[in-house]
C-alpha positions in Angstrom: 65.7 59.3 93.9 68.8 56.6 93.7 67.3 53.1 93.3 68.3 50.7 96.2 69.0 47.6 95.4 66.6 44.8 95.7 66.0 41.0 94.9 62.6 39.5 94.1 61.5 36.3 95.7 58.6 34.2 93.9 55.6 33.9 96.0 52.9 32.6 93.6 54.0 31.3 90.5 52.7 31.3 87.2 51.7 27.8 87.3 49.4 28.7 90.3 48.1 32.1 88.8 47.1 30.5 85.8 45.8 27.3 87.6 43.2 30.2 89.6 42.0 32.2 86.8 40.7 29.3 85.7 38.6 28.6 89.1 37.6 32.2 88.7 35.9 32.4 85.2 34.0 29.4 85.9 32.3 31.5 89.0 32.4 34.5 86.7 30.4 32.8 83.7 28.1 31.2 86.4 27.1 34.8 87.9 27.2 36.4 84.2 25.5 33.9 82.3 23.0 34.9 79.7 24.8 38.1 79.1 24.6 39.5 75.8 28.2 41.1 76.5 30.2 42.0 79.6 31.9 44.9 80.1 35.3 44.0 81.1 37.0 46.8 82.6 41.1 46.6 83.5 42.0 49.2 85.9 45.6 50.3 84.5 48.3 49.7 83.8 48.8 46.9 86.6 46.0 44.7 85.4 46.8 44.2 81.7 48.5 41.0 81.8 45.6 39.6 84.5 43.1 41.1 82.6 44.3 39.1 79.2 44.3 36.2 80.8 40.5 36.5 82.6 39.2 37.3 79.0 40.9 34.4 76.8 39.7 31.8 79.8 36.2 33.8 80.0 33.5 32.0 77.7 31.2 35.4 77.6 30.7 37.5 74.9 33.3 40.4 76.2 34.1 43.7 75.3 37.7 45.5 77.0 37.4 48.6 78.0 40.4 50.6 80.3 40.3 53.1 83.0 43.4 54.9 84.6 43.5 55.4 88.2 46.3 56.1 90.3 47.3 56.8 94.4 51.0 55.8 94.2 53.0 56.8 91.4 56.6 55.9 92.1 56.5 55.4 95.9 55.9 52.2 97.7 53.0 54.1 99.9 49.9 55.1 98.9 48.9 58.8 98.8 45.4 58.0 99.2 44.3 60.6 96.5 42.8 58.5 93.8 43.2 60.6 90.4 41.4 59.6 87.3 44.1 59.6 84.5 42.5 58.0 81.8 38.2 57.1 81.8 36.7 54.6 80.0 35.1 55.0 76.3 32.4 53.1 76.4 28.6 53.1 77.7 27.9 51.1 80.4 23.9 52.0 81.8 22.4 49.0 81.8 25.2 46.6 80.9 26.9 44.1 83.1 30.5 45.0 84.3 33.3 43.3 85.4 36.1 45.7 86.9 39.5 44.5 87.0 42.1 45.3 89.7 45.3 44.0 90.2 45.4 44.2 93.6 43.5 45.8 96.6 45.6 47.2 99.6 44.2 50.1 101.4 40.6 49.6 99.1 41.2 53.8 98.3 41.5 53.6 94.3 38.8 50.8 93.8 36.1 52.4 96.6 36.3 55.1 94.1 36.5 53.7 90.8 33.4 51.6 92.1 31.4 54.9 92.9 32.0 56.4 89.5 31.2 53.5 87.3 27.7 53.0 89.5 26.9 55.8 89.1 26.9 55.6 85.5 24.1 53.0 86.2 25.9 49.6 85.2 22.9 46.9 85.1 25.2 44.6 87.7 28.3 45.7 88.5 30.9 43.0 90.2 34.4 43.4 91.0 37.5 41.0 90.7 40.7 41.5 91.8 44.4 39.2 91.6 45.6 40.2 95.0 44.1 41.3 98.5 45.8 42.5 101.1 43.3 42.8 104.4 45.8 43.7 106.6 46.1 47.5 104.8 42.3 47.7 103.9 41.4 51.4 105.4 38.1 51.3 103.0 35.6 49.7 103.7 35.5 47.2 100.0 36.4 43.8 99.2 36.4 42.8 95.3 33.2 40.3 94.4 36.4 37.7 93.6 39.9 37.4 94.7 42.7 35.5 92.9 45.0 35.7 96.1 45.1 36.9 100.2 48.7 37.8 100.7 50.4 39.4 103.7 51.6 43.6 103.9 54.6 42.8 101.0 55.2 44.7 98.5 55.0 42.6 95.4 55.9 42.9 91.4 55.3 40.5 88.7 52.3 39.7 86.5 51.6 43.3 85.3 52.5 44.6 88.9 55.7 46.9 88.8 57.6 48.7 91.4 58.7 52.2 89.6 57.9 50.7 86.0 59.8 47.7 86.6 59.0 43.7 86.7 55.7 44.1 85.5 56.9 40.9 82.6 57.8 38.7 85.6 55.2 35.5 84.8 54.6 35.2 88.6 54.3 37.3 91.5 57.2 38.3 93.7 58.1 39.8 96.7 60.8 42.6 96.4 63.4 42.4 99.4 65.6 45.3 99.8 69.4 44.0 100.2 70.8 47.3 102.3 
């Protein structure tokens, strides 16, 4: 598929990212204190770069752990079949989770990456998330926490990419398409 051509225009900035991940570990340390560890689990690969900032803000005892899901691929769209490409290694019965997404659109890939991980029976189980977009939610989820609401773009930046590219932006932009 020839790549059109596109610009990126900043809609949060790094500044502002960095500013709410702060906010968002205090609540998370509130709701997990008294811990012995938390399971942090980044949902891949558009999470890393959030999920490295949640833990070096977090002051919990954390362990990282990954998990591979994907319903897009290449495309801008959704398919709406959530594949397991990569599980996590650890146990997590009766340990206190935390899974990381990078951002929740139709709700498809995290309703079902929620269902798997309960039913591995988590002690508490809570879910975070940078970006929400309600307008596209067809499941019916929202993440425990939520960095930021945006509108139906399609954004890159901050781990995000768009065909595994701009995920090293430091902020997150809104790709316009220029023909």
């Amino acid at each position: 598929m020839p790549e059109r051509p596109y610009v990126i225009d900043q809609m949060i900035s790094a500044k502002s990212i960095a500013a709410r991940i702060e906010e968002l570990c205090e609540e998370i340390a509130t709701e997990f204190e008294g811990t012995n560890k938390l399971v942090v689990v980044g949902l891949l690969r558009g999470s890393f770069v959030f999920i490295a900032d949640l833990v070096r803000e977090l002051e919990l005892p954390v362990e990282v752990d990954f998990l591979e899901a994907s319903s897009y691929g290449n495309s801008m769209e959704s398919s709406r079949e959530v594949r397991i490409l990569k599980d996590i290694r650890g146990e997590i019965e009766g340990r206190d989770v935390l899974v990381v997404e990078d951002i929740v659109d139709t709700g498809h890939t995290l309703t079902h990456v929620v269902h798997i991980l309960e039913s591995r029976k988590p002690a508490r189980l809570k879910t975070i998330a940078l970006l929400d977009k309600p307008s596209r939610r067809e499941a019916d989820i929202r993440a425990d926490w939520i960095g930021f609401s945006i509108p139906d773009e399609f954004v890159v930046g901050y781990g995000i990419d768009f065909a595994q590219r701009n995920r090293n932006l430091p902020y997150i932009g809104k790709v316009r398409f220029t023909e």
